[in-house]
MIMI-471166 format. One line per 5 residues: number of its first residue (from 0); their letters; for each residue x, y, z of N, C-alpha, C. Coordinates in pm, whole numbers, plus 50000, padded with zeros to 5 digits. Layout:
N
NUM	a	X:Y:Z:X:Y:Z:X:Y:Z ~ ...
//
This chain:
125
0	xxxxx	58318:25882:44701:58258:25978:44790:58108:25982:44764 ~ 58036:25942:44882:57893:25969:44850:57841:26132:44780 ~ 57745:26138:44734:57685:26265:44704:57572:26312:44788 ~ 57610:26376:44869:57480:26480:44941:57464:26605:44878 ~ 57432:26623:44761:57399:26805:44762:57242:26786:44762
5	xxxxx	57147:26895:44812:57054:26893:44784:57042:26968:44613 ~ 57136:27065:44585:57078:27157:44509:57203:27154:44368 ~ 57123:27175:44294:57224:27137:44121:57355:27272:44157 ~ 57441:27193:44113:57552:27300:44030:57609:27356:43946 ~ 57631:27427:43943:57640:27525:43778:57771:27606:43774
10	xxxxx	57795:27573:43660:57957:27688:43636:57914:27814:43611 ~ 57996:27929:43629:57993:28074:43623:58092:28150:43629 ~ 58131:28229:43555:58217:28295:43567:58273:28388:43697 ~ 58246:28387:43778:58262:28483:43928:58362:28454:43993 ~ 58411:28582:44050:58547:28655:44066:58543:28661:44232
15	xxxxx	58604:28589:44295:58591:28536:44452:58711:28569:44537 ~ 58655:28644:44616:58775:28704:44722:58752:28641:44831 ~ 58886:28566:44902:58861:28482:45037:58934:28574:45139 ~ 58902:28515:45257:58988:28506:45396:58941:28449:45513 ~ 59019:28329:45540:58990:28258:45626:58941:28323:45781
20	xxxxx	58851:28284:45844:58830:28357:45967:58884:28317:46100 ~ 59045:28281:46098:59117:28229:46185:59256:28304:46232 ~ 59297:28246:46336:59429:28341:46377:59494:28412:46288 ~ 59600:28292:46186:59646:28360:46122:59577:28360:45946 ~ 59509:28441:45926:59417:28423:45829:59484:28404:45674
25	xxxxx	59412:28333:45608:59471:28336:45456:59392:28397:45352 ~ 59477:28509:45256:59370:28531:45223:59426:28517:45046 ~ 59302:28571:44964:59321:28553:44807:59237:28580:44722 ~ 59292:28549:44599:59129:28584:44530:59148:28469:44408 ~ 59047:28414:44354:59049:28322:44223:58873:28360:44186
30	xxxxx	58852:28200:44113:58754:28222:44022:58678:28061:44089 ~ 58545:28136:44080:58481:28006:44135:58461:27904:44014 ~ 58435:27774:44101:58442:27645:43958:58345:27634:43990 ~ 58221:27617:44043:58106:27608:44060:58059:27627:44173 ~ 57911:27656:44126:57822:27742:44297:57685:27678:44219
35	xxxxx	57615:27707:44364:57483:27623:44421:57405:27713:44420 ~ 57289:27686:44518:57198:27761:44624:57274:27767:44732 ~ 57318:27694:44795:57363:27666:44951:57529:27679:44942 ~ 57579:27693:44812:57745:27652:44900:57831:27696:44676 ~ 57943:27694:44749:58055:27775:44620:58178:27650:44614
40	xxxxx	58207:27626:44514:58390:27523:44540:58458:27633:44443 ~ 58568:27639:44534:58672:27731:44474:58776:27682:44501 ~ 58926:27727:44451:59030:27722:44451:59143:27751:44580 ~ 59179:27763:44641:59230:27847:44740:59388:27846:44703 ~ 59466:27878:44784:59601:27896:44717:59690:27780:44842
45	xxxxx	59622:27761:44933:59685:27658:45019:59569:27557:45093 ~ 59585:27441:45122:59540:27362:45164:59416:27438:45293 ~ 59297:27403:45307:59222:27468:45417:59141:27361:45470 ~ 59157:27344:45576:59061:27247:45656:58945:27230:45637 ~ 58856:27122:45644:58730:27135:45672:58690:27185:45799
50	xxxxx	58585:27231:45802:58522:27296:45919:58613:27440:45952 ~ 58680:27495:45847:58697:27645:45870:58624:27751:45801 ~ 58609:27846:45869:58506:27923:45863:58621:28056:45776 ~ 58526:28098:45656:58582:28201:45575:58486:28286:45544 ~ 58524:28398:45487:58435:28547:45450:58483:28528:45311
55	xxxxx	58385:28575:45252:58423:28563:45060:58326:28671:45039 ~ 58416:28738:44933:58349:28860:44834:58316:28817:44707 ~ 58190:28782:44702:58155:28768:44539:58156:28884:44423 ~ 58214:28897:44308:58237:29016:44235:58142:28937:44098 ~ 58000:28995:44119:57893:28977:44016:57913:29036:43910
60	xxxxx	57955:29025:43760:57986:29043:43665:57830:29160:43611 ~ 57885:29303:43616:57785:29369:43550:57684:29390:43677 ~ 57722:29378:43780:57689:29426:43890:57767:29508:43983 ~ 57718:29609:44044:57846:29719:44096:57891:29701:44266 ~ 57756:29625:44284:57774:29611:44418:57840:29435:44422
65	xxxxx	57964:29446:44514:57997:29287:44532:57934:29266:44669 ~ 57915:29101:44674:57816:28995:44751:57889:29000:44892 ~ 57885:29001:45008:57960:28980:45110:57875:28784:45212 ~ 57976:28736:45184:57888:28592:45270:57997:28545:45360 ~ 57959:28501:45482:58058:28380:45528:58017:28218:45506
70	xxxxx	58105:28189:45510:58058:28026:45518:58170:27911:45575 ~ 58171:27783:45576:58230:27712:45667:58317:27593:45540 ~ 58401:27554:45518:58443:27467:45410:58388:27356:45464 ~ 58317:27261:45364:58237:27171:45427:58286:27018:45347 ~ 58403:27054:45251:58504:26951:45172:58588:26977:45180
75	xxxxx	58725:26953:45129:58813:26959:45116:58912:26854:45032 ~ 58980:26914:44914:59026:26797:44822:59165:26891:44738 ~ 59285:26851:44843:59377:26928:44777:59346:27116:44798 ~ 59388:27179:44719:59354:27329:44695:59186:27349:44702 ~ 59140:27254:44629:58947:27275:44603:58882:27253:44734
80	xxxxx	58787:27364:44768:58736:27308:44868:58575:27359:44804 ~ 58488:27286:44892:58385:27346:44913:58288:27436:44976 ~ 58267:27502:45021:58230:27643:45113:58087:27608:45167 ~ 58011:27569:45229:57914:27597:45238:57833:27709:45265 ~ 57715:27842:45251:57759:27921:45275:57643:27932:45407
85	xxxxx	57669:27981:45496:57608:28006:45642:57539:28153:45642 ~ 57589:28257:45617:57547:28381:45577:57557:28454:45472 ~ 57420:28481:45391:57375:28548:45303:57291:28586:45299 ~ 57267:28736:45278:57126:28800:45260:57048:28716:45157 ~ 56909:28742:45201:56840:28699:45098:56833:28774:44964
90	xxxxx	56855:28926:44943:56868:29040:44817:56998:28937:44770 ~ 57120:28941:44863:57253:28911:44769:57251:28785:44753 ~ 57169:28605:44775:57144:28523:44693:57075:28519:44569 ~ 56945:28615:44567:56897:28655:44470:56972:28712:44330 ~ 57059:28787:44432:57129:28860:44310:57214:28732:44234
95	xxxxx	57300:28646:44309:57378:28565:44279:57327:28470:44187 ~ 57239:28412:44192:57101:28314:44112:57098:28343:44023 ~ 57021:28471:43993:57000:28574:43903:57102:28496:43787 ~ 57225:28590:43842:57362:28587:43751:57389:28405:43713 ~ 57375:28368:43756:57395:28207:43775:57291:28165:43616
100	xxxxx	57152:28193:43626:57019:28162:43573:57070:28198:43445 ~ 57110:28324:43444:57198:28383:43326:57260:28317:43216 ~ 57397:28301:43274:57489:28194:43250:57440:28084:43196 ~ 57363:28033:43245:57290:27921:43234:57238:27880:43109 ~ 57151:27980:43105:57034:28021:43002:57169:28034:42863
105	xxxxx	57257:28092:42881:57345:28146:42740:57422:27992:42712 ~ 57416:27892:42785:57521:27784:42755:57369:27627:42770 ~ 57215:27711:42804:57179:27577:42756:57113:27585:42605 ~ 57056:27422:42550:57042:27390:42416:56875:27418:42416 ~ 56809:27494:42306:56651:27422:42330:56652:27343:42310
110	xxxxx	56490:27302:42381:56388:27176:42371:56352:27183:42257 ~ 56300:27068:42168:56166:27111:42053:56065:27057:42164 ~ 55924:27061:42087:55821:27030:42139:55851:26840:42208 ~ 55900:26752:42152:55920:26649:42205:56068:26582:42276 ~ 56112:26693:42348:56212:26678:42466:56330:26698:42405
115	xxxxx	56388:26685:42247:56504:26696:42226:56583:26775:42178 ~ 56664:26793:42157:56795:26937:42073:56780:26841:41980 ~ 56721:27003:41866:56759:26998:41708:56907:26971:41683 ~ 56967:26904:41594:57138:26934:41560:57181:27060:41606 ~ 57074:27148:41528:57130:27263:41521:57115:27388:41611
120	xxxxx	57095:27323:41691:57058:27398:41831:56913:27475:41821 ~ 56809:27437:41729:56688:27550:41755:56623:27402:41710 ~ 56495:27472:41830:56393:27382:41824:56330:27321:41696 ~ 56283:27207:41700:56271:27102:41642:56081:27181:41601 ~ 56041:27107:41483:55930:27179:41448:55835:27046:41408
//
């Protein structure tokens, strides 16, 4: 499969409520396996087409308010799909990033001054 993402992906812990935006709708909740800037791959509990359009509730860890987005599955591989997302405020990407940057920050290694991780995880002197 070629790779088109424009934008890196990152694991996170976030708590994802679906429902498809179709006749008979499906709905659920799991845990996202990774999210973007532009788009989420999650789990679903049954097979979902590409090119269907879903509403997802993001539940930001240590945040009170959850994320409301729609977006369109823009993969599909078994249960995993990919979401792209079509609507999101700009406050509730921010917020999402944020939390993302977070995460991030707690699971990466420092630099020392010449590009590499000490053994021991602290910069090199």
């Amino acid at each position: 499969m070629t790779e088109n993402r424009k934008y890196m992906r990152f694991q996170a812990p976030l708590e994802v409520e679906y429902r498809t935006l179709t006749l008979n709708p499906i709905f659920g909740k799991t845990l996202a396996k990774d999210l973007s800037r532009e788009g989420v791959r999650i789990g679903f509990n049954r097979a979902i087409p590409v090119g269907t359009p879903v509403e997802l509730c993001l539940n930001v860890p240590g945040d009170n308010l959850p994320v409301f987005v729609t977006g369109k599955v823009a993969w599909a591989d078994g249960l995993d799909a990919g979401v792209r997302l079509t609507k999101i405020s700009q406050a509730d990407r921010g917020r999402v990033l944020e939390f993302v940057y977070q995460e991030w920050l707690k699971s990466a290694k420092p630099l020392s001054h010449n590009g590499h991780t000490s053994p021991n995880g602290k910069l090199d002197d």
